[in-house]
Structure formats: structure tokens, C-alpha cells
C-alpha positions in Angstrom: -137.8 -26.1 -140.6 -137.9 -22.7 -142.6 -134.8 -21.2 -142.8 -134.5 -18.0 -144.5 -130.9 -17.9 -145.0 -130.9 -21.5 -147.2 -134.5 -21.5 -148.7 -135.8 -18.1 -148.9 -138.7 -16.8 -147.9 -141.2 -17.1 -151.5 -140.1 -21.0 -150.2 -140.5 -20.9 -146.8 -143.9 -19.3 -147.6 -144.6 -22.3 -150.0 -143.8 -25.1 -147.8 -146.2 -23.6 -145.1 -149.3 -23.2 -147.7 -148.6 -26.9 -148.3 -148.3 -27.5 -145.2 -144.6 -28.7 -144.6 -144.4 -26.4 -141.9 
């Protein structure tokens, strides 16, 4: 999950252009 709060959002961003998300 992306969380904001713990991660950040430059991360959150990350994980979804890797496809994580």
C-alpha cells in the first residue's frame, strides 16, 4: 500500500512507476 505518512510521496510515486502499486 502507499502510505504517505511512512513512505512519502517521491516513494509512493516510485513504487507505482515500478509497479508495486
Amino acid at each position: 500500500m502507499c502510505n504517505i505518512v511512512s513512505l512519502g510521496l517521491w516513494h509512493c510515486a516510485m513504487l507505482k512507476t515500478q509497479g508495486f502499486l
